[in-house]
C-alpha positions in Angstrom: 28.5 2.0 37.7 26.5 -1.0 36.8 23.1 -2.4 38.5 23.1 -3.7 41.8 21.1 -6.9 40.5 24.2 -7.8 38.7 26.6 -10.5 40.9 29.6 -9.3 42.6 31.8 -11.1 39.9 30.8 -8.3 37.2 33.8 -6.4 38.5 36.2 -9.1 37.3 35.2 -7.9 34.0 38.0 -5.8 31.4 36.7 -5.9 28.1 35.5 -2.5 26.9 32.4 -3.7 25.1 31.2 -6.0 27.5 31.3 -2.9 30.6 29.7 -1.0 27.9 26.6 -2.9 27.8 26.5 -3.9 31.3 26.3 -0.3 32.8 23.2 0.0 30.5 21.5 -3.4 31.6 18.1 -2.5 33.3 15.3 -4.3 35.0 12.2 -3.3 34.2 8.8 -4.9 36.1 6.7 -6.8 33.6 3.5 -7.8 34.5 2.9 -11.1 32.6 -0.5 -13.9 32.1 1.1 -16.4 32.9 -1.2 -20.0 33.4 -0.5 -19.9 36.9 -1.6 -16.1 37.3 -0.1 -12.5 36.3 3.0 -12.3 37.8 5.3 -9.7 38.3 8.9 -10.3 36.7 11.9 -7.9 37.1 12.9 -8.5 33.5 16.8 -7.0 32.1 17.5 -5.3 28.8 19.3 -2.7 27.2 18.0 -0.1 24.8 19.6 1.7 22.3 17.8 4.4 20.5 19.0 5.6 16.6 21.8 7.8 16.5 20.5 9.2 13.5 18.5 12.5 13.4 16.4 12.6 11.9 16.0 8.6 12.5 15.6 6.8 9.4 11.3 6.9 8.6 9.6 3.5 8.8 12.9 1.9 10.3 11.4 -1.4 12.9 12.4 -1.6 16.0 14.8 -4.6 16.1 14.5 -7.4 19.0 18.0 -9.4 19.9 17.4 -13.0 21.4 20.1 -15.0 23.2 21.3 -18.8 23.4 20.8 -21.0 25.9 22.6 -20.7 28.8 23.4 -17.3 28.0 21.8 -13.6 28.3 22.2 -10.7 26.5 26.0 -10.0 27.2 26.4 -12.1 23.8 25.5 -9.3 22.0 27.7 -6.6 23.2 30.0 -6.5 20.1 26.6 -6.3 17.7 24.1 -3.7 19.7 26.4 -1.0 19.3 27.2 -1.4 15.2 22.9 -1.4 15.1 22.5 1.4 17.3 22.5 4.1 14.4 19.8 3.7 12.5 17.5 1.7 14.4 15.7 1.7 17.8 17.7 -1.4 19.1 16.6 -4.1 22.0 18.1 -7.3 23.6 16.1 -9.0 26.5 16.8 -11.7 29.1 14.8 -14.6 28.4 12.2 -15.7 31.0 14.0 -18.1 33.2 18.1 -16.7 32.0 20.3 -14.0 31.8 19.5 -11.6 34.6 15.9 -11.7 34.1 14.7 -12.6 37.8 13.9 -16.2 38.2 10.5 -17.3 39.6 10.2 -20.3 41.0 6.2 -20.1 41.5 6.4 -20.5 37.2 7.7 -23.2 35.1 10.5 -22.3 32.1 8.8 -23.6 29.3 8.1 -22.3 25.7 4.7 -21.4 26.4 6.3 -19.1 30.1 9.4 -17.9 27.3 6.5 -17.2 24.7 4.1 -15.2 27.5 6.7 -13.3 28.8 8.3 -11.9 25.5 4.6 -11.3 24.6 4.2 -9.2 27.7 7.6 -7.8 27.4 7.2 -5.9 23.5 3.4 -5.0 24.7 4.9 -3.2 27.9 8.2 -2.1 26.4 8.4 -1.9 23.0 5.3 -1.1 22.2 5.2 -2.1 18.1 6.2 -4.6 16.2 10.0 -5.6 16.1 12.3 -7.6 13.7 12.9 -10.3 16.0 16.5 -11.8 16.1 17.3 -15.2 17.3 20.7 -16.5 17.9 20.8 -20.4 18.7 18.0 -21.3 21.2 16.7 -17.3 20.7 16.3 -18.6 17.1 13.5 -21.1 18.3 11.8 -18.8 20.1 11.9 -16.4 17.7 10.0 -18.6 15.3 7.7 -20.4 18.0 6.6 -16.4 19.3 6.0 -15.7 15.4 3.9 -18.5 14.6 1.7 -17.5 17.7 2.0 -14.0 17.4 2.6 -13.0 14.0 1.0 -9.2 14.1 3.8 -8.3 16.6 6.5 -9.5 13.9 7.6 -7.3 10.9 10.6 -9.8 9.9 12.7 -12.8 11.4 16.2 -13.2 11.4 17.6 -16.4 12.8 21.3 -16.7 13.6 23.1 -20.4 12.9 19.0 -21.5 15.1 17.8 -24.4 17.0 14.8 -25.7 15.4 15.9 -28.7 13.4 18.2 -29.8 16.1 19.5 -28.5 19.5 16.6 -29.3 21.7 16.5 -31.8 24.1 12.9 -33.9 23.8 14.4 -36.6 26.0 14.6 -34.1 29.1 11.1 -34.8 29.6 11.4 -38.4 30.4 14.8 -38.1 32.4 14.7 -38.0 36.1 15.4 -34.3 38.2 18.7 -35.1 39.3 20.2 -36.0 36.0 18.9 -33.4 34.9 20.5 -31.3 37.4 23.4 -33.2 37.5 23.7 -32.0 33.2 23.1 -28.1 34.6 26.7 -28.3 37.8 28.4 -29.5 34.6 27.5 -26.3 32.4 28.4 -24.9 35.6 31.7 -26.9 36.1 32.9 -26.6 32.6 33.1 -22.7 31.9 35.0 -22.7 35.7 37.2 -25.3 34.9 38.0 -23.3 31.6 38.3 -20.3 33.1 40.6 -21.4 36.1 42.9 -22.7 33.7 42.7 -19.8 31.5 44.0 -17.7 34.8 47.2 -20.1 35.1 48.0 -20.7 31.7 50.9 -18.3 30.6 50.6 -15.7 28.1 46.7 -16.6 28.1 45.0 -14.2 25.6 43.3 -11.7 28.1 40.1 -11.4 25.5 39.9 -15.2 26.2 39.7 -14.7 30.1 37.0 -11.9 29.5 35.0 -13.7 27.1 34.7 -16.9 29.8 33.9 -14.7 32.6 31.3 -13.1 30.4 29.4 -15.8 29.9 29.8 -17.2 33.6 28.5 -13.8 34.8 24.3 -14.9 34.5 25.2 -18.7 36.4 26.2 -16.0 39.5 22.2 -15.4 39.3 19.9 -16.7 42.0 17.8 -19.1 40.3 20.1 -20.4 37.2 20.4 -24.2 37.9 16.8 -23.9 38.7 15.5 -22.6 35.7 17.8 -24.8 33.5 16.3 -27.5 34.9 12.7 -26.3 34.5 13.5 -25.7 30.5 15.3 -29.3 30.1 12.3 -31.0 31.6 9.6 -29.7 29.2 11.4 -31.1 26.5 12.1 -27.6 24.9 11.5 -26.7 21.1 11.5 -30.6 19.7 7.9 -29.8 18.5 9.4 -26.9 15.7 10.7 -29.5 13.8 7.2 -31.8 13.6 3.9 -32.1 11.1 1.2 -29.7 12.4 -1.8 -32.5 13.3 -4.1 -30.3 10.9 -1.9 -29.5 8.2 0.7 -31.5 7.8 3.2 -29.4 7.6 6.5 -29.0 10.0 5.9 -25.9 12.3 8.8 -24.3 10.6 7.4 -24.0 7.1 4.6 -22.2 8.3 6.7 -19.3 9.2 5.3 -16.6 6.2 6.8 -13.6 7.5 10.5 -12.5 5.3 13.3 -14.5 7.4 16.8 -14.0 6.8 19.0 -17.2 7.7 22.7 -16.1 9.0 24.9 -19.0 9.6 28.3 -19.5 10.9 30.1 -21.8 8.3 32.6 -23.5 10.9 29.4 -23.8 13.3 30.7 -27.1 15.1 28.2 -26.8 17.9 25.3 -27.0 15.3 26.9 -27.6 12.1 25.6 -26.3 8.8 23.7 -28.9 7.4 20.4 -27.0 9.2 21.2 -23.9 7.2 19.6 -25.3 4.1 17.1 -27.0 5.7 15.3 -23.7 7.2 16.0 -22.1 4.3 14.4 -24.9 2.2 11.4 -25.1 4.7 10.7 -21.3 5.4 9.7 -20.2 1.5 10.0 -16.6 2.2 13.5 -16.8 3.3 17.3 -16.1 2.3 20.3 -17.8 3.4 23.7 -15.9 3.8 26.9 -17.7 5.3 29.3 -16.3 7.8 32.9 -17.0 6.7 35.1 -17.4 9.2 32.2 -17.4 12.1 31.4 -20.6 14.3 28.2 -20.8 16.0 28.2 -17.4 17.5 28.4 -15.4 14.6 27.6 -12.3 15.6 30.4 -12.3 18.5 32.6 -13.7 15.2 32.0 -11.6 12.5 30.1 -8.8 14.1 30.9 -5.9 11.7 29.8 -8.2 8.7 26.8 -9.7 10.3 26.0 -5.9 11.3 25.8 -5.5 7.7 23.8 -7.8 6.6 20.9 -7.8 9.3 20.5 -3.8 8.8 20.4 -3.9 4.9 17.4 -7.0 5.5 15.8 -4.1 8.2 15.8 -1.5 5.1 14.3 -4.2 3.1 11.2 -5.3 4.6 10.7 -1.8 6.8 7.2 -0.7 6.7 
């Protein structure tokens, strides 16, 4: 049985782990600050707690992050492999996934940062080893840099923050902006249709398209797309702080792990050194064999790696 918030196309879905995780998707009420008032927002997750018993002492909660255009389903081969030791989250984004849209609030990184803020204070409850994947990367670092008691560690998986923003979406007009979202829209539905006709089509394949199609089902999604596009996103990550002169980046101080995909070819792997080099209390591992979705990729491996950095830095 899975959550009536979820679209109609949710029953389409075969794959094991990805039924798994939805029949544990909830929405819980968060009341959040926003600028333009508290607000009330219906906001999905999943939550595993440890396996273990006793649970392992002084083991951090850990916090996944999505990509753009995405939601927690991404996670669905990870969560489970964390699940044992650790008290394990992954939220919908303000403004994606199945998080409810609002359309009284813009989706911004100062709405994404408020909301998460609200989310771990309401939820949560302590402080987290946040996990970013892709755009979940960015926000991981910008809702550290503001917020760093509510952070024991940072892990940020193949990241937006050097690159993968989009500063011109400030200056283009709404309808080529929305124009960009009907094709994300058009482009997973064109691959998915011919996934369907295509003989001897790898059934995974058509699972893992109609996984990631599931949140554009939700009221809302072009909408919010076109609310993040226009505020120009996480372009400012990558600039000189006005006061100290440093990139935004290099003032992350808490211990960072850096996973990256080494056949990334939505990102590339160039950036993989470069937050490494910037972020002095960090460690860079590479994924072999894993593009920019690592932990879909290489789950067991990156599985591995992100609970033996938990251990590490645990309080």
């Amino acid at each position: 049985m899975t959550a009536a918030f979820l679209p109609p196309s949710v029953a389409e879905i075969r794959d094991a782990e990805a039924i798994a995780l939805l029949q544990k998707i909830e929405r819980r009420v968060v009341q959040v600050p926003f600028q333009e008032g508290i607000t009330a927002v219906a906001t999905a997750s999943v939550h595993y707690t440890p396996e273990a018993s006793p649970p392992l002492p002084g083991a951090t909660p850990i916090l996944l992050l999505h990509g753009f255009d995405s939601s927690l389903l991404e996670f669905r081969r990870l969560l489970p492999l964390l699940a044992g030791s650790h008290e394990t989250w992954a939220i919908d984004l303000f403004g994606f996934g199945f998080t409810a849209y609002v359309p009284t609030v813009a989706v911004k990184p100062q709405s994404i940062r408020q909301h998460l803020l609200s989310t771990l204070e309401t939820c949560v409850k302590q402080p987290v080893v946040l996990v970013g994947a892709s755009l979940g990367g960015a926000v991981a670092i910008d809702f550290a840099l503001h917020h760093p008691s509510w952070v024991q560690a940072l892990v940020l998986m193949d990241s937006v923050g050097f690159s993968g923003s989009f500063p011109v979406g400030q200056f283009l007009p709404q309808p080529l902006i929305e124009l960009g979202a009907e094709w994300l829209y058009w482009r997973k539905h064109a691959a998915l249709a011919a996934a369907l006709v295509l003989p001897m089509m790898n059934p995974t394949l058509v699972d893992a398209l109609r996984c990631s199609l599931l949140h554009q089902e939700m009221p809302g999604w072009k909408e919010a797309i076109t609310s993040l596009t226009q505020s120009g996103g996480y372009a400012d990550l990558s600039e000189h702080d006005r006061v100290s002169q440093r990139q935004r980046i290099a003032q992350v101080t808490h211990p960072t792990l850096i996973l990256w995909g080494d056949a990334d070819d939505v990102l590339g792997t160039v950036d993989a050194t470069r937050f490494e080099q910037a972020i002095c209390t960090s460690r860079l591992v590479w994924i072999k064999g894993a593009g920019h979705v690592p932990h879909f990729d290489q789950p067991q491996v990156v599985a591995e790696h992100l609970l033996a950095f938990a251990r590490q830095t645990r309080g």
